[in-house]
N, C-alpha and C positions, 0 to 999 in steps of 0.2 A: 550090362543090363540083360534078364534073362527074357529069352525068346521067347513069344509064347505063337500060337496058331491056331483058326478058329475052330479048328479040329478036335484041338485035344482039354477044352473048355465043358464041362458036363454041368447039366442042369442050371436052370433058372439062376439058382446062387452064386454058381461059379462065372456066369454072362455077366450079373449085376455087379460082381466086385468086378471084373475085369474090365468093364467101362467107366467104372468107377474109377481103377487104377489108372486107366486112359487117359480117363477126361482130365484128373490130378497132373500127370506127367505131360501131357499136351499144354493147358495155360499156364505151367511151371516154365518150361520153355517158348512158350509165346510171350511170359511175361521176363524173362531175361533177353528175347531177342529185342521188341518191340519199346519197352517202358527201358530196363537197362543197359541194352547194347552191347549185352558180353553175351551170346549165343553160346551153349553147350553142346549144342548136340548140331549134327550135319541137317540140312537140309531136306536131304531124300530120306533120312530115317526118321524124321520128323513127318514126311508127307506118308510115310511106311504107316505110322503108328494113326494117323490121321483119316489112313484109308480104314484099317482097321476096325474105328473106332465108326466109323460110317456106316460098314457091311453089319456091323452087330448092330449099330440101332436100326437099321431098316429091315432086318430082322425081329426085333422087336421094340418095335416104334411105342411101345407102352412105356418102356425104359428111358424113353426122350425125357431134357431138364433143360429148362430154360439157362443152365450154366453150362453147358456143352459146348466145345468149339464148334462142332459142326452148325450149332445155331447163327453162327457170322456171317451165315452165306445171304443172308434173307428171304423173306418169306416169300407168299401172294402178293399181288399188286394191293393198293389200297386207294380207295374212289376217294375220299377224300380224308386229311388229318382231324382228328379231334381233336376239343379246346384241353387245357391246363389252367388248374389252376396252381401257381406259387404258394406253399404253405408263409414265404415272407417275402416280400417285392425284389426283385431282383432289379436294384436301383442302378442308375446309371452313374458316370463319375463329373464332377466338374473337371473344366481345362484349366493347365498351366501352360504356358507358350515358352518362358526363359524362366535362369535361375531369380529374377526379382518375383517372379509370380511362388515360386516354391516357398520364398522369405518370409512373402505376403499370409501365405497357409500358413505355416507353423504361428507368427504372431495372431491370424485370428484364433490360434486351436491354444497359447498363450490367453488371451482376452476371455477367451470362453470358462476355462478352466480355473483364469483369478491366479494362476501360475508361471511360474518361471523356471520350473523344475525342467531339467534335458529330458527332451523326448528320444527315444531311439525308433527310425522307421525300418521298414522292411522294404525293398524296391523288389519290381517286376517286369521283366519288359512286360510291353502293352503289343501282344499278338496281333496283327490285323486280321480278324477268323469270325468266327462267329462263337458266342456267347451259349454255353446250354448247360441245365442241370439235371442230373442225374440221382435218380433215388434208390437205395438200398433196404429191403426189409432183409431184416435178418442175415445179412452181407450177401442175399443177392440182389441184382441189378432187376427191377422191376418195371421203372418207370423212366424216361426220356424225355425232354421236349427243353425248344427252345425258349429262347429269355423275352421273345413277345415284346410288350408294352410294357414287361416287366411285371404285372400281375395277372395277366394272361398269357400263357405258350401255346406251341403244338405240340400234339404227343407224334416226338419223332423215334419212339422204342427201339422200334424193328432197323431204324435207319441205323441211331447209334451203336447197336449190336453187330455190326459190320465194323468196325472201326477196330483193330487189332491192339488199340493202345489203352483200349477204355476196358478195365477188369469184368467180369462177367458175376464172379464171384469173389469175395475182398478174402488178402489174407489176412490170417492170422499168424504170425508166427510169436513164438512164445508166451501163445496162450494172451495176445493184443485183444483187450475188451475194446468193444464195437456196440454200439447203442443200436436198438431194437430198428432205429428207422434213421438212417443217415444223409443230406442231403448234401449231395457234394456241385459243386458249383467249375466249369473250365472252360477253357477254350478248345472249339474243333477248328485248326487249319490244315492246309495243305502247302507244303514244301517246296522251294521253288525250284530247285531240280524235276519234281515228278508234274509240277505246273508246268513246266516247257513241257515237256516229253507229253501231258494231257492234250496240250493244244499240238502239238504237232499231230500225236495221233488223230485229232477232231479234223485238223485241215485234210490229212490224206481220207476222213471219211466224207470230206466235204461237208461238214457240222461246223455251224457257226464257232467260232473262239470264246473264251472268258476273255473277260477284260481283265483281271488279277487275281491272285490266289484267293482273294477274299471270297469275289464273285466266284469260283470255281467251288469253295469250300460249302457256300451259301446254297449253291443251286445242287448241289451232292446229298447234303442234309435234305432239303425240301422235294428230294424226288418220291414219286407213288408209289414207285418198284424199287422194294429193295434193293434187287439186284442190282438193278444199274447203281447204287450208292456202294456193294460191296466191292466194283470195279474200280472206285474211287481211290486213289489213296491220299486219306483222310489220317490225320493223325490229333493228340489231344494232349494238353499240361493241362494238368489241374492249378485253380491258385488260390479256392478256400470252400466255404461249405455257408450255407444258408447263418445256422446258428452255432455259434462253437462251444456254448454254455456248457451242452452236457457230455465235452471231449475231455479227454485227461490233457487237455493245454490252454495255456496261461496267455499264449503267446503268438502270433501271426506265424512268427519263425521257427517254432515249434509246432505248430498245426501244420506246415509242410511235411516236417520230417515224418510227422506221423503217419497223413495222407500217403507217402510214399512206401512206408512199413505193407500200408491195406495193399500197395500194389500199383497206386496211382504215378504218371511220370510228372517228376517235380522238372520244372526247368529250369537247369544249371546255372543259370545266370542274375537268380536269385539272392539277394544279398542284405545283409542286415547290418544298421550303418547307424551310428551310433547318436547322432544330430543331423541337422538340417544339412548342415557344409559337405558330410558324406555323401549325403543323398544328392546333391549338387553336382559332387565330383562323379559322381553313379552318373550321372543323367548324359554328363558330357563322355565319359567312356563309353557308354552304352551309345551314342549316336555316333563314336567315331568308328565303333564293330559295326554299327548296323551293314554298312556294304558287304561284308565279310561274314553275316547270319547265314544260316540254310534255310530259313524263312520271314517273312513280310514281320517288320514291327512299324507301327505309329509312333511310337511313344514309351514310358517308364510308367508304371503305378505306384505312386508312393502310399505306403499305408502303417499307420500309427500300428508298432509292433505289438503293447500290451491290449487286452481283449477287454482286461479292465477301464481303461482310455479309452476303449472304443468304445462303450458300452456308457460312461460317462458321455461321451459326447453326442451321441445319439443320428440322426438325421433329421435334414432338413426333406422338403417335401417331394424330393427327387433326386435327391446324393447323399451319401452319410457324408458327414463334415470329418470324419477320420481316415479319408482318402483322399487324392486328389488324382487326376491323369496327368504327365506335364507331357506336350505333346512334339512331336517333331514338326519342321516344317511339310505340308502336305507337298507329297510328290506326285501326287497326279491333278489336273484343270480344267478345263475347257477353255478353248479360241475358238478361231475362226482359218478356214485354211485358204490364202491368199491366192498362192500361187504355187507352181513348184519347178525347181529348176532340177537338169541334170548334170552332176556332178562326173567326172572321168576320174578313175582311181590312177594307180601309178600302173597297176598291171592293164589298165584300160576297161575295167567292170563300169558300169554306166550305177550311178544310183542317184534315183529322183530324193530331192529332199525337198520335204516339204516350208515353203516359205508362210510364219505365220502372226497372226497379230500377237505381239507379244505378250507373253504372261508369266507372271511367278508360278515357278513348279520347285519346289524341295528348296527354296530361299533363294534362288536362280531367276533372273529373267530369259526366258527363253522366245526367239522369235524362228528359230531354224531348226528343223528334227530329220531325224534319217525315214525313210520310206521302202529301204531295204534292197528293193528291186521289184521289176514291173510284175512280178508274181504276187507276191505282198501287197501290190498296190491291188489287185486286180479282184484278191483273196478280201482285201477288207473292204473292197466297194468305194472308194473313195469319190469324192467330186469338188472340184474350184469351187469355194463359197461353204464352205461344208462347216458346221459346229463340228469338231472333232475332241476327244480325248486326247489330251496328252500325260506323257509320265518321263520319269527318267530313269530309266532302267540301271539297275546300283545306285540309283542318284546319283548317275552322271552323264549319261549320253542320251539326251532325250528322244524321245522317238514316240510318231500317232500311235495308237492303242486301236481308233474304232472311230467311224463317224459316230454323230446323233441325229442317228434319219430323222428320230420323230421333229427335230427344227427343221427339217427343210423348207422352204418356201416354193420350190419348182424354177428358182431359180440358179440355181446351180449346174455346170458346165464337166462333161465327162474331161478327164485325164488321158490326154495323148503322149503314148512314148513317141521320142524322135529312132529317127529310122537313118539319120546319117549321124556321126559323131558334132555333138555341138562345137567343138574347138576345133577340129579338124575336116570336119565335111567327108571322112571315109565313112560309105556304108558300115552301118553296125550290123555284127552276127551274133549267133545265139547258137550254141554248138550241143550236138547231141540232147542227153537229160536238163544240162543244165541249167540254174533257175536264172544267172545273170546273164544279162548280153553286153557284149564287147566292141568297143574300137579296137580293129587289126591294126593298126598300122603304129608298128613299133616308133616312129618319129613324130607321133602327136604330139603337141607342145606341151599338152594338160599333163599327160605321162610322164615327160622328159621331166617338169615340173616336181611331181609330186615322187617321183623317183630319187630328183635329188635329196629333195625335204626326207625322205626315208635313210637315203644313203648319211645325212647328217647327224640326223635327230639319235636318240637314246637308244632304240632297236638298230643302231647304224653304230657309225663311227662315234657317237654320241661329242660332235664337236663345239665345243661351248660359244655359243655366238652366232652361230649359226642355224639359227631357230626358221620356223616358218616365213614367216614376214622378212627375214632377212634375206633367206634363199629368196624367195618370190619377186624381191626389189633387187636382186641381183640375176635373174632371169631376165627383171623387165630393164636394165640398163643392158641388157647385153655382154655382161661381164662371165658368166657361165652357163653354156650350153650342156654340155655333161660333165662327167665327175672328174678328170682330167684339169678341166677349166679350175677345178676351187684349187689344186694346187700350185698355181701360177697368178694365185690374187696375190698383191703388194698392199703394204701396211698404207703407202701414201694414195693409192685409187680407193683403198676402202675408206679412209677418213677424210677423202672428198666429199660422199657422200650425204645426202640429207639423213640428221639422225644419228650421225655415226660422229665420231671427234677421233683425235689419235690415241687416243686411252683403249678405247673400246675396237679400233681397228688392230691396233698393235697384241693384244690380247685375241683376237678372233686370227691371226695369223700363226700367232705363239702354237695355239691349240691345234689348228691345221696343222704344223709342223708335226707336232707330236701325234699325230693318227698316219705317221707314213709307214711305221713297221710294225701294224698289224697282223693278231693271228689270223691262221687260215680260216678256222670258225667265227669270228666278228668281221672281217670281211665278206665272206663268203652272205652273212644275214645281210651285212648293209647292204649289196647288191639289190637287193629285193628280190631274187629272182620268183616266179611263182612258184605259189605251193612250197617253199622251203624257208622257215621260220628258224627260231635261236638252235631249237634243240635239233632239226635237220641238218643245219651247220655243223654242228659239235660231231653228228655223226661221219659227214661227210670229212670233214678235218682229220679224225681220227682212223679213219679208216682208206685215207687219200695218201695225206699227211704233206703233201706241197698242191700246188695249184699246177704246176707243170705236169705231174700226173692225173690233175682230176679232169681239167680242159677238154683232153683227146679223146673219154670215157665214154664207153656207150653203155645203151639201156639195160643189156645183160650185165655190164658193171658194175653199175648202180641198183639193178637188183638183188644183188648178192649181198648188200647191207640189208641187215634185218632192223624194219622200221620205215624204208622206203618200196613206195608201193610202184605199180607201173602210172600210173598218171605224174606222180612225182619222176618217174625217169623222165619218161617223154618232156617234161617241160625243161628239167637239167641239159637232154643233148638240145632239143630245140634252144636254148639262152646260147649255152656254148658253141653251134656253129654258125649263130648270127656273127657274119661278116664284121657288123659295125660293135658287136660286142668284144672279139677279137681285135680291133683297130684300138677301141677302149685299154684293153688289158699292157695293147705293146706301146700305148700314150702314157702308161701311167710306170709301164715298168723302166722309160727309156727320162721320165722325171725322179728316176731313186728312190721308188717306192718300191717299199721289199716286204713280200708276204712271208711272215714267219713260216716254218715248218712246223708243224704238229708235231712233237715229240710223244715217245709211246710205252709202256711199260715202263721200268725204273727210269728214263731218260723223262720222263714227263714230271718230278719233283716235286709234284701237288700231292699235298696228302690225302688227298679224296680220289688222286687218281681210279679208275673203276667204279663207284659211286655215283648212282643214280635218286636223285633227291626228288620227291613228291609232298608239295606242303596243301595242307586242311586245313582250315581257320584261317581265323586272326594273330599277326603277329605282332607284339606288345613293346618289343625293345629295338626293334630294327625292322626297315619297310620290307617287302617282297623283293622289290626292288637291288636294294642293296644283299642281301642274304642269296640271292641271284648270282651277284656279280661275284659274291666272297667264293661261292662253290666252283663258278667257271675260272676265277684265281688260284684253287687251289685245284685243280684238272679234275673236277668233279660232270657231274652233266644234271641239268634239271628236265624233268618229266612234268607234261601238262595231263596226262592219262593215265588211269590205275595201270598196270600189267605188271607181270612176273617179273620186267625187267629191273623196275624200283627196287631198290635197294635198303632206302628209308624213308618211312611218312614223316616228317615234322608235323607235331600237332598240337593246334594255335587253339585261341579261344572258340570254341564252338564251331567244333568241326561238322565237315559235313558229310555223305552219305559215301566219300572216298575211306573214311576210316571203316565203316562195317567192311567193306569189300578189302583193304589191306587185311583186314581180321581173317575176311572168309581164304584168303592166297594165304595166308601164313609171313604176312610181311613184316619186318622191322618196324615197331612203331617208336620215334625217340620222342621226347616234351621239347619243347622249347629252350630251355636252361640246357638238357644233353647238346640239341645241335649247335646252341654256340660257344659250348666248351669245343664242339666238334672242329668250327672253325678259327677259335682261338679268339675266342672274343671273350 
């Protein structure tokens, strides 16, 4: 690309083309970073070309155009929005709740029609964001505002011209005819990546939180000042336009691709299905990814693909009958918050959890949620008796969201943390920065507890039979105190037991037996020790390679692995010259339990040896889980964080904001089909 400098630019004509030439190569590359995700050009020579184009318009500010990127920054404050009107109602959808309700549509849109002809639909996920249309004269962006009442908006222009995914000016490429006035119709959300990272920033300014992406998306759009909405980040799918009559398409599923041509981002997940049972099997796919999205969905949109059908079948007096929503169960409710108990982890972290009147959250009944720690508690104002939000964050682990002051009555009771550990009555501390506070006392019950349940469970020795509930009734008879004790359980005391027969005993021994000659790195995670997770182990293993060398090791040893910081040392030698952890290791090694050695370069036999794996998305043919275990069988290692160190991204359905960044490093990126040729699957 040639160089140019504001120097050597002479007269009016040569400024006009060269911001001209700007303004072209700037939304060229903002519309492959932002809309397509393949980025050309670097960053700082994009913010080069950016500055650039800035010093010449304020220069001559007569040459400013409402198509300009420097227009994204927003404007003046504005005292209040002005009304919109909809040139056609911006209808709302009816609900489907399961696949009988989907059946039910197609035979009304059968009945109506006097047909029996196959329909073909077009599915969409159903964004949880907020609704706006956007107007075009002459392929530029003129006009903004929300979807209102549906025939009333706000003109939110200046807001949505901050949004780096919404075109400014539509392209053309091959001479694509574009009608005089275009009225494109999408969703503005926000990403649940930059939703955390929004609210963390708000708490460290001491700024109330969003209650979810929706509400963060919602209150971004309807701010006065710009500015603060360019701080946002906001992003947009399109998924049709007011009227399609006077587009060159026939067809739902063609009116995307074209939108996409002008510039618009279509979202991937878009599918066109050939009858109702498609759409069916769409509904159920699409809610088994939802955990795995990079953003909040409700639901699917099912919508009749020809424009002809739709246009036949018309609307009703607040939804066109050629659409329908089919929705998921809602993950978020209101209760009431009862009580709240404190919880002792295995490492001794104290976390209050809230006890609550039960309710359905995401097709769940829930009556208990996490409350984080007494920072969180203190951060969302809480109180006994309280209407509170709940959700469940992936739709799994629910957890308060927010009171609803405005229910209070006044009678409601402040939240007191306990100041000695509940199970063991040691004073609790709270050390340096940190936000949790701890029972010291490494022989807490709750700990010794919940230690074992770790040392058994799936991030442990993953010993079959030995589930929570089991360990817990084998605490409470006295049969194991620590991890020594499970290897000296007998087939005949376990199927004593209430619960238990000899099938289920002799089977839960079998499997003990078989976790006595573990590797260094699945040991070393069952332990729990703090702060040292799967891929901590693998390192430690690898770079130890017996446990008789790692034991002795101090904090300068442990520093010398790249990956481990100093808080991670200091908790390594503190585990390792606790007495009764030592007492631990020579109980277990004087019962024939033999910690394998790490084997290392060609002696390690895994074909992945060296291979560091980072997965994005959803995966389709085999869980996280397993695809986990295959790489650490084959001496691979798996990474929870982008860095140079990865090796290769796997990437699953709808990835998430880890793949631009494997882009911007230069990383390996394989599909899903490569990594499990990779693994021999």
């Amino acid at each position: 690309m040639a160089q140019h400098s504001l120097l050597n630019i002479s007269g009016k004509d040569g400024v006009r083309q060269r911001i001209q030439a700007l303004r072209q190569e700037l939304n060229l590359h903002a519309h492959r970073y932002y809309v397509l995700d393949a980025p050309t050009l670097a960053d700082a020579e994009y913010d080069r070309l950016f500055q650039e184009l800035a010093t010449l318009e304020k220069q001559h500010p007569e040459l400013i155009t409402a198509d300009s990127p420097t227009q994204r920054v927003g404007g003046a404050p504005l005292a209040q929005f002005e009304t919109v009107a909809h040139t056609l109602p911006m209808l709302s959808l009816e609900n489907a709740f399961d696949s009988d309700d989907l059946v039910d549509f197609e035979e009304r849109l059968f009945r109506f029609l006097h047909s029996t002809e196959p329909i073909s639909y077009v599915t969409e996920p159903k964004l949880d964001g907020l609704a706006v249309e956007l107007v075009y004269e002459e392929g530029l962006f003129s006009l903004g505002s929300t979807r209102g009442d549906g025939v009333l908006g706000e003109d939110i222009t200046r807001n949505l011209k901050t949004i780096p995914a919404i075109p400014l000016r539509l392209l053309t490429p091959d001479g694509t005819r574009i009608p005089q006035r275009l009225e494109v119709r999408g969703e503005v959300f926000i990403g649940l990546a930059d939703f955390k990272k929004l609210n963390e920033e708000r708490a460290k300014a001491g700024e109330s939180l969003f209650a979810n992406p929706r509400n963060a998306a919602a209150g971004s759009l309807r701010q006065l000042d710009p500015k603060i909405t360019a701080t946002r980040p906001l992003d947009f799918y399109v998924y049709g336009v007011s009227d399609p009559r006077p587009l060159p398409c026939a067809h739902q599923h063609a009116l995307l691709q074209y939108l996409g041509s002008l510039g618009f981002k279509i979202n991937p997940l878009v599918h066109l299905c050939r009858n109702i049972t498609e759409a069916i099997s769409q509904f159920t796919q699409l809610q088994n990814q939802r955990s795995e999205l990079a953003y909040d969905i409700d639901g699917m949109v099912v919508k009749v693909d020809a424009f002809a059908l739709q246009e036949r079948l018309g609307a009703k007096a607040r939804s066109p009958r050629w659409a329908i929503a089919a929705k998921f169960p809602a993950s978020q409710a209101t209760t009431r918050l009862l009580s709240v108990e404190f919880w002792v982890g295995r490492t001794g972290a104290i976390t209050p959890v809230a006890i609550l009147e039960p309710v359905r959250v995401g097709g769940v009944t829930v009556s208990r949620a996490t409350l984080h720690n007494e920072d969180e508690l203190r951060r969302k104002g809480l109180m006994l008796g309280d209407t509170v939000l709940v959700q469940r964050a992936g739709d799994v682990i629910p957890e308060v969201v927010k009171p609803v002051v405005e229910n209070r009555t006044g009678q409601e009771q402040t939240i007191t943390m306990p100041t000695a550990c509940p199970e063991c009555g040691q004073p609790l501390v709270r050390a340096g920065q940190e936000a949790i506070t701890r029972c010291p006392n490494p022989n807490c019950p709750a700990q010794r507890v919940r230690g074992l349940i770790h040392f058994t469970g799936k991030s442990g020795m993953d010993i079959e039979g030995l589930g929570k509930k089991a360990v817990e009734q084998l605490v409470n008879q006295g049969l194991i105190q620590d991890i020594p004790d499970i290897y000296q359980l007998q087939i005949e005391t376990l199927a004593a037991l209430d619960g238990w027969g000899y099938k289920s005993a002799e089977n839960a021994v079998r499997a003990i037996q078989g976790s006595r000659n573990p590797t260094l790195a699945k040991f070393l995670a069952a332990l729990g020790i703090r702060h040292v997770g799967e891929v901590t182990a693998q390192l430690l293993a690898r770079h130890f390679t017996s446990l008789d060398r790692l034991v002795p090791a101090g904090e300068a040893d442990f520093l010398q692995i790249e990956g481990i910081g100093a808080q991670m040392a200091t908790s390594l030698v503190d585990y390792f010259q606790d007495p009764a952890v030592l007492e631990m290791l020579d109980r277990l090694k004087a019962l024939g339990i033999s910690i394998q050695e790490e084997k290392q370069g060609a002696e390690a036999g895994g074909g992945l040896a060296g291979s560091v794996f980072l997965f994005t998305g959803g995966l389709t043919r085999l869980s996280r889980h397993e695809a986990k275990a295959r790489i650490k069988e084959l001496g691979g290692q798996v990474a929870t964080g982008i860095s140079r160190k990865v090796t290769h991204v796997v990437l699953g359905d709808s990835p998430g904001s880890k793949l631009s960044k494997a882009r911007e490093l230069g990383l390996t990126v394989i599909t899903e089909d490569e990594f499990l040729r990779l693994i021999g699957r």
